[in-house]
ZADO-1210 file (C-alpha; in nm, 4 decimals, padded with zeros to 6 digits):
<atoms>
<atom x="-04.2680" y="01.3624" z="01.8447" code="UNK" pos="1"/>
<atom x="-04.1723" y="01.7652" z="01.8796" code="UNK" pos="2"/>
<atom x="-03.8618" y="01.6347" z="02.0898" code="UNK" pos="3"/>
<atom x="-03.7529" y="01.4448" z="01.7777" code="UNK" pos="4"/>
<atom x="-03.7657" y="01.7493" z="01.5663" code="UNK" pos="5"/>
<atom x="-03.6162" y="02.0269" z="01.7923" code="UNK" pos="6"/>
<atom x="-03.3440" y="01.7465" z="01.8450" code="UNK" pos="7"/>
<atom x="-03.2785" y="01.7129" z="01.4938" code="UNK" pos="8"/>
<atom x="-03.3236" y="02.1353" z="01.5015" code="UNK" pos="9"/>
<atom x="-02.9976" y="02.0773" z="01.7253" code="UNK" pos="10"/>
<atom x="-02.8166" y="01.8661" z="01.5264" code="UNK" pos="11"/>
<atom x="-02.9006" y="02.0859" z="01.2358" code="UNK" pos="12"/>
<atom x="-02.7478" y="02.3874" z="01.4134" code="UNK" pos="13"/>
<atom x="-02.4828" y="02.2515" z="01.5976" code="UNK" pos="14"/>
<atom x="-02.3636" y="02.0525" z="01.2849" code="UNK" pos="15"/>
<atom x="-02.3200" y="02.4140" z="01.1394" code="UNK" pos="16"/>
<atom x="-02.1591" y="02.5848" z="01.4348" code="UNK" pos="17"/>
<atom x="-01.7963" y="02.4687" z="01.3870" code="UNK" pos="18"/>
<atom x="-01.7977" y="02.5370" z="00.9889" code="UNK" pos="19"/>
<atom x="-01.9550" y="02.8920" z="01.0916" code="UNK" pos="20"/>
<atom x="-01.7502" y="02.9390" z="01.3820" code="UNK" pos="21"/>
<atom x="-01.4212" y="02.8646" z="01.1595" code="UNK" pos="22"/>
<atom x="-01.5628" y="03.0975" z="00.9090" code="UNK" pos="23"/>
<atom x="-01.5819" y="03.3484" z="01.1201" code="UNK" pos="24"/>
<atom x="-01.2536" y="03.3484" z="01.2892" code="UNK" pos="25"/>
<atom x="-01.1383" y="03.3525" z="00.9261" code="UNK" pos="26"/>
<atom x="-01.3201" y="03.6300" z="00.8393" code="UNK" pos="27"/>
<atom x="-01.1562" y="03.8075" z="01.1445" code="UNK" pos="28"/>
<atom x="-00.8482" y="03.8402" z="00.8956" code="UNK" pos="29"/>
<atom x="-00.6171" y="03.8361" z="01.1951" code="UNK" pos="30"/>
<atom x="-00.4427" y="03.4954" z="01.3046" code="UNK" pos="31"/>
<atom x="-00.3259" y="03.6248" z="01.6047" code="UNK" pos="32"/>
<atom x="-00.6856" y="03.7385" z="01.7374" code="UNK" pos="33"/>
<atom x="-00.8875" y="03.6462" z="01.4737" code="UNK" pos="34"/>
<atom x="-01.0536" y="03.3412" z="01.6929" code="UNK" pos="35"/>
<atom x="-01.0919" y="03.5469" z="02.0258" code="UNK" pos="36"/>
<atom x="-01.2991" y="03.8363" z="01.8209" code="UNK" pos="37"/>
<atom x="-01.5068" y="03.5917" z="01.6486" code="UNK" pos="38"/>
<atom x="-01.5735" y="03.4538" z="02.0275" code="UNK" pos="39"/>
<atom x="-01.6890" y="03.7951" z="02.1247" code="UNK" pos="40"/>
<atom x="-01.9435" y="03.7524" z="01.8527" code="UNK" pos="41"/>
<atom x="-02.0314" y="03.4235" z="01.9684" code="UNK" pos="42"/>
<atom x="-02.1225" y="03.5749" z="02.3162" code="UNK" pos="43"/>
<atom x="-02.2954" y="03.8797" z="02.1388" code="UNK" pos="44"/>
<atom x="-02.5142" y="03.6055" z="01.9960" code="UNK" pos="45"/>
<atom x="-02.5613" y="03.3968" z="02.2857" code="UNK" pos="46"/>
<atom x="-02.6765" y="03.7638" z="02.4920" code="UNK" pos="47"/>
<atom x="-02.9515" y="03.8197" z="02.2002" code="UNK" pos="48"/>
<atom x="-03.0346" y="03.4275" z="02.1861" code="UNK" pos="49"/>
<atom x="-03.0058" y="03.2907" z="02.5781" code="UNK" pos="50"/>
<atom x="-03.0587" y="03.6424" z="02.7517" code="UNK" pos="51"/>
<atom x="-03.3190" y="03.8450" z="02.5631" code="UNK" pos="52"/>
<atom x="-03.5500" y="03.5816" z="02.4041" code="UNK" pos="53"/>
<atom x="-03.5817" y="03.4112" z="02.6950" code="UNK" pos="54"/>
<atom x="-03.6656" y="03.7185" z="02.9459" code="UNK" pos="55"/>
<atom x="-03.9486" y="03.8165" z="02.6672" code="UNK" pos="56"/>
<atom x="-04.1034" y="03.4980" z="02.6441" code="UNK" pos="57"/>
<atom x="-04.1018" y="03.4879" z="03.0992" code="UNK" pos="58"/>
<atom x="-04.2182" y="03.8744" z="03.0881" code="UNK" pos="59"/>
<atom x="-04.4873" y="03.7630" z="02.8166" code="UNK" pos="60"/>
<atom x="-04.5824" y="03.3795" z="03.0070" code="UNK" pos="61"/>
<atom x="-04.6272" y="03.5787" z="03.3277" code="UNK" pos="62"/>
<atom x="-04.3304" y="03.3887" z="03.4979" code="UNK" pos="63"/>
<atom x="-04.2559" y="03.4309" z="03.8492" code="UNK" pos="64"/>
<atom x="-03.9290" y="03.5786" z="03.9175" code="UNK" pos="65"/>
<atom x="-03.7947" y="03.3359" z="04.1526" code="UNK" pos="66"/>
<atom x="-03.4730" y="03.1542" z="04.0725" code="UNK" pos="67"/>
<atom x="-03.4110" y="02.8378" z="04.3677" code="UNK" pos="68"/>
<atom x="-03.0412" y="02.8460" z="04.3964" code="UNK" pos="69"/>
<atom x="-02.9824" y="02.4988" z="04.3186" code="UNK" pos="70"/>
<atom x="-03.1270" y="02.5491" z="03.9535" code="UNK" pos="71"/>
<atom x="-02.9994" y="02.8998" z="03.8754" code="UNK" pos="72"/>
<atom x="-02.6195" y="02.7306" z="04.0079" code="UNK" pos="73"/>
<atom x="-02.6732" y="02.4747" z="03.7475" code="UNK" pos="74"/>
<atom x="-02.7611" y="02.6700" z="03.5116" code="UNK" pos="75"/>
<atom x="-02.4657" y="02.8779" z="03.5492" code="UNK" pos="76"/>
<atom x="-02.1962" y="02.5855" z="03.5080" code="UNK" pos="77"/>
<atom x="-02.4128" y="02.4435" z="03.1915" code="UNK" pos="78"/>
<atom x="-02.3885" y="02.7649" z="03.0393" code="UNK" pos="79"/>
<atom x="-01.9993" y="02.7744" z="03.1795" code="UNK" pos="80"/>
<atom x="-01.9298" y="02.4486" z="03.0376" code="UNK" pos="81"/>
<atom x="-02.0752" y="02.5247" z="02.7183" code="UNK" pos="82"/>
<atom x="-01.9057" y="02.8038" z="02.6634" code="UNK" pos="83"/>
<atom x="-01.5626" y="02.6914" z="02.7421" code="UNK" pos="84"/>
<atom x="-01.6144" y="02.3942" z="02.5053" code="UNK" pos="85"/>
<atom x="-01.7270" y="02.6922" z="02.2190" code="UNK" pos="86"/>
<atom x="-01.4130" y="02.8924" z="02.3439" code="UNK" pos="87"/>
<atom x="-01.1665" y="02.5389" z="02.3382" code="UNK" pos="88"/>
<atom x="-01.3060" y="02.4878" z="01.9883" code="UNK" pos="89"/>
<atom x="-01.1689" y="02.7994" z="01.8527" code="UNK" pos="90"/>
<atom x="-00.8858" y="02.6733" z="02.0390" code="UNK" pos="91"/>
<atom x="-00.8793" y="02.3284" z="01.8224" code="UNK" pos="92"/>
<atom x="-00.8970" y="02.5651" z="01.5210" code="UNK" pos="93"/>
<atom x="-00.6257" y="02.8082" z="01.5901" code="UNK" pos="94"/>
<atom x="-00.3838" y="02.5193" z="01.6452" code="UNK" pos="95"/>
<atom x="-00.4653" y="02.3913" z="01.2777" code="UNK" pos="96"/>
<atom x="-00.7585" y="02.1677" z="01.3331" code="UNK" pos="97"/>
<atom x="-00.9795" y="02.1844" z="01.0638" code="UNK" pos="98"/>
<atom x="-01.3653" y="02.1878" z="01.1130" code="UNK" pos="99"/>
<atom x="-01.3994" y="01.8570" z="00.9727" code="UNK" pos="100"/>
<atom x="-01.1829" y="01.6962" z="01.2212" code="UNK" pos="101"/>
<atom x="-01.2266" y="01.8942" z="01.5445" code="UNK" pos="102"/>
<atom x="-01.6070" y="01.8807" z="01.5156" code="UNK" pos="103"/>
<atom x="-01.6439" y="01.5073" z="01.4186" code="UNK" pos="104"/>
<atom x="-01.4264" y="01.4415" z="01.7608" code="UNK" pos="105"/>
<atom x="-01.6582" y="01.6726" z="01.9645" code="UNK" pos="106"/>
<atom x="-01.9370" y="01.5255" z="01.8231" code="UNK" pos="107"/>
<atom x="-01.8771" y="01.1914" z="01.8316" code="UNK" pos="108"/>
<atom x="-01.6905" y="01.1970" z="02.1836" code="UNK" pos="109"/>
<atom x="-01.9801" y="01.4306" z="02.3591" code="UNK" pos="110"/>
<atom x="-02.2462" y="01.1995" z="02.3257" code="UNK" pos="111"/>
<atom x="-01.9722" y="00.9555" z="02.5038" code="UNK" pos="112"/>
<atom x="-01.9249" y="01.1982" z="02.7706" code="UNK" pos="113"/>
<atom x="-02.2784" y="01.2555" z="02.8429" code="UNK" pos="114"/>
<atom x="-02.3940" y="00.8876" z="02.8074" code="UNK" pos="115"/>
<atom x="-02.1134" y="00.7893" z="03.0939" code="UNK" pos="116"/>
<atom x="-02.1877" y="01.0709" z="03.3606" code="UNK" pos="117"/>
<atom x="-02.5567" y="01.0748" z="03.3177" code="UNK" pos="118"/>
<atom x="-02.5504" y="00.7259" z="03.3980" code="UNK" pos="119"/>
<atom x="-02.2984" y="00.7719" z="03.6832" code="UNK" pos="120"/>
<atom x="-02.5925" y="00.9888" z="03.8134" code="UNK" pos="121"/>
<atom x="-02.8775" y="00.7784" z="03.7553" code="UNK" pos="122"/>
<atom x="-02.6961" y="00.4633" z="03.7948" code="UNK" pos="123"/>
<atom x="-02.9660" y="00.1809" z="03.6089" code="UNK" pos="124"/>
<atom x="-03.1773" y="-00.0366" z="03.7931" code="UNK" pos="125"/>
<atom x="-03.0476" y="-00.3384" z="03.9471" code="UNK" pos="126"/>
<atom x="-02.6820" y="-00.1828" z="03.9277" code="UNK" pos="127"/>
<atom x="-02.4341" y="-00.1267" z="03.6498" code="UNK" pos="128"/>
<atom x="-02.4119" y="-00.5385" z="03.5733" code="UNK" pos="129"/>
<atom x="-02.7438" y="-00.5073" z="03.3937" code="UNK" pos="130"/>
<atom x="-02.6135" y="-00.2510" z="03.1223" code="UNK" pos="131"/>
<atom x="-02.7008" y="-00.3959" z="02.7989" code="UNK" pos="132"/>
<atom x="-02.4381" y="-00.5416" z="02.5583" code="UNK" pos="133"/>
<atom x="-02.6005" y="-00.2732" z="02.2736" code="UNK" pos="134"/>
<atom x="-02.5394" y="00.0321" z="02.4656" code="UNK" pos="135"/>
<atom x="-02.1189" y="-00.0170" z="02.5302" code="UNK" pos="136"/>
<atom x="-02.1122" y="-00.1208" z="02.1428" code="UNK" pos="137"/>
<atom x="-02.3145" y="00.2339" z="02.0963" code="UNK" pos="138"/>
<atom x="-02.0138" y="00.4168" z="02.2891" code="UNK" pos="139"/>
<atom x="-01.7372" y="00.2044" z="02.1357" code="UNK" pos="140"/>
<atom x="-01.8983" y="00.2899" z="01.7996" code="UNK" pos="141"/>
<atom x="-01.9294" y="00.6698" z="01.8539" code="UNK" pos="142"/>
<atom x="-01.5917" y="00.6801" z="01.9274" code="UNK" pos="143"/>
<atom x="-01.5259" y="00.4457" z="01.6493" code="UNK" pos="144"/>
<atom x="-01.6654" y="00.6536" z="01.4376" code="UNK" pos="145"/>
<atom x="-01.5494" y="00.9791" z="01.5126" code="UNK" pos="146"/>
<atom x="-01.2184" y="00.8406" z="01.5014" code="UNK" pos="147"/>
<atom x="-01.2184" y="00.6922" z="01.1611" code="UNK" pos="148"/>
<atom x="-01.4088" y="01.0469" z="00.9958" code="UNK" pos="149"/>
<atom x="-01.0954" y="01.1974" z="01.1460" code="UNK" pos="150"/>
<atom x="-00.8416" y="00.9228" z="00.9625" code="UNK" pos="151"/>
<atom x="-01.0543" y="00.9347" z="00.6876" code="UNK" pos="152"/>
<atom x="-01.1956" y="01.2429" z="00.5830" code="UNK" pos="153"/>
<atom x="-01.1037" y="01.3244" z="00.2439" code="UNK" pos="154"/>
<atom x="-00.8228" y="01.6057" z="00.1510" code="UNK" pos="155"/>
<atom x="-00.9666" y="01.9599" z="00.0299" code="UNK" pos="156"/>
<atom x="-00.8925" y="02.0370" z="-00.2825" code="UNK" pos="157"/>
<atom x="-00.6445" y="02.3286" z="-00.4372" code="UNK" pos="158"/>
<atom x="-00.8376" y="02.6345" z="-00.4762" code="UNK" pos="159"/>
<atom x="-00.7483" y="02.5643" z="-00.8368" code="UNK" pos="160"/>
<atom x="-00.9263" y="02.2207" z="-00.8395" code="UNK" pos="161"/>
<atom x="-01.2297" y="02.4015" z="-00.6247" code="UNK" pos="162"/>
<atom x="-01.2931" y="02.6598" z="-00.9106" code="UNK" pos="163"/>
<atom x="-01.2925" y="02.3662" z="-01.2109" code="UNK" pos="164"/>
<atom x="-01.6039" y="02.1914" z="-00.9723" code="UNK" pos="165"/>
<atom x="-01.7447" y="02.5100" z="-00.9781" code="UNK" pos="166"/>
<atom x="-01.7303" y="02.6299" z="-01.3380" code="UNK" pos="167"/>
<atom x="-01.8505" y="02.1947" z="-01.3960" code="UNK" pos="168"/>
<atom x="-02.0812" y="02.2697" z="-01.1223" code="UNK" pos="169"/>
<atom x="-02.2603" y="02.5796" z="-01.3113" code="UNK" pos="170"/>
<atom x="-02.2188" y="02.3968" z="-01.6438" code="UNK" pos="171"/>
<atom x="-02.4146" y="02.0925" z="-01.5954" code="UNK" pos="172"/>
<atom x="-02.7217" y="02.3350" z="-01.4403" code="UNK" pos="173"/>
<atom x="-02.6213" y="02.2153" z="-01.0776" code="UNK" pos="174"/>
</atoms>
């Protein structure tokens, strides 16, 4: 069950990126560039996460050095991929999308995305008439669902109305 809990890790993480990523291009305190510096610390990050913790644990397992091409190539347009989606969600966000709504569509339509073209590679045995009536209501309700947290989400509040929850917040020992 470890895959179960580093998946959940992911959801955990990933769930926060958008609200930290936002954050942070806030934090930039400049709307023109504000979203392409907090990118640069997004790829300052990824060197110290996906570069340096993974050549010390290889130095420190005693991995060989080789690299086949076809695996290091598709590593290299994962990582590509990946990043562009990071860099097109600052996008999302400097055109006024809102965490809330830009990562509920991500996340609900990625899990789409992946479901369709992993199939498409590993088509299922005995052909694509045997998919199962449960897994196209799983896609139509991811998308369903991302699309009505979008709808649906509810307002934010006036920083006025933010700082009464707070002060009610603190009062009741919450």
């Amino acid at each position: 069950m470890a895959w179960l809990v580093y998946a959940l890790m992911t959801v955990a993480t990933w769930g926060l990126y958008g609200i930290f990523l936002h954050s942070g291009q806030m934090g930039m305190a400049d709307p023109v560039n504000g979203r392409y510096k907090a990118f640069l610390f997004v790829g300052i990050a990824y060197f110290i996460t996906a570069v340096l913790a993974p050549l010390l644990i290889l130095m420190f397992n005693g991995a060989s050095w080789s690299f086949p091409a076809r695996g290091a190539t598709l590593s290299l347009v994962a990582g590509t991929v990946g990043a562009a989606g990071a860099f097109c969600v600052l996008l999302a966000f400097g055109a006024k999308g809102t965490p809330a709504v830009v990562m509920s569509i991500v996340f609900a339509g990625a899990p789409v995305v992946n479901a369709v073209v992993a199939m498409l590679q590993h088509p299922p045995g005995g052909g694509f008439s045997t998919i199962r009536w449960q897994f196209v209501a799983g896609i139509v309700m991811a998308a369903l669902g991302g699309c009505l947290v979008t709808l649906y989400k509810p307002p934010p509040g006036t920083p006025a109305a933010r700082a009464v929850q707070t002060q009610q917040a603190r009062h009741s020992g919450h």
